[in-house]
C-alpha positions, 0 to 999 in steps of 0.5 A, spaced: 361 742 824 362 738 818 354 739 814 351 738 807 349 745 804 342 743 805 343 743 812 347 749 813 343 754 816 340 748 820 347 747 823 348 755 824 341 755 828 343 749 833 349 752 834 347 758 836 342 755 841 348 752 844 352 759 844 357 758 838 353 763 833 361 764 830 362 756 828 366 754 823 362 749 819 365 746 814 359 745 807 359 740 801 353 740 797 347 734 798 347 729 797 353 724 800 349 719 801 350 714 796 358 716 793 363 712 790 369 712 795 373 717 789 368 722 790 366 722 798 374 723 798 375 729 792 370 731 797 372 730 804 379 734 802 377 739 799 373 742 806 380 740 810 382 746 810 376 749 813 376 743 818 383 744 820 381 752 821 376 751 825 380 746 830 386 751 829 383 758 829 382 761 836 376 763 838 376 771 838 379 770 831 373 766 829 368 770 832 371 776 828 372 772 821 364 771 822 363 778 825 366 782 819 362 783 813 355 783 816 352 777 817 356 775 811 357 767 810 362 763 807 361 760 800 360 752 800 367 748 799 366 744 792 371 738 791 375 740 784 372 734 781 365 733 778 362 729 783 
């Protein structure tokens, strides 16, 4: 799931409801609307490789990434330019 920081938790819960409570959900901070193509696209590459785990990961192995640590998150992915 690709998803803004404001809509991060909306995400988690919808998944949840549809039994993918451990979803891999690739974050960028609000807004995006209204980016020039430089910045969406610093954007975009920096939450890659989030995105190409959560095609790649093995269910179990996402599960227990998201298990491990409590209800632990992982940190929003910020691009490397100021955007």
């Amino acid at each position: 799931m690709i998803a803004t920081d404001t809509f991060v938790d909306f995400g988690r819960r919808m998944a949840a409801t549809q039994g993918c409570p451990h979803v891999v959900i690739a974050v960028t901070p609000n807004p995006v609307r209204g980016l020039d193509p430089v910045a969406l696209s610093a954007r975009v590459e920096a939450m890659l490789p989030t995105i190409v785990e959560g095609f790649t990961l093995q269910p179990a192995e996402i599960e227990r990434r998201g298990i491990e640590g409590g209800k632990r998150r992982s940190p929003p992915v910020r691009a490397q330019l100021p955007v």
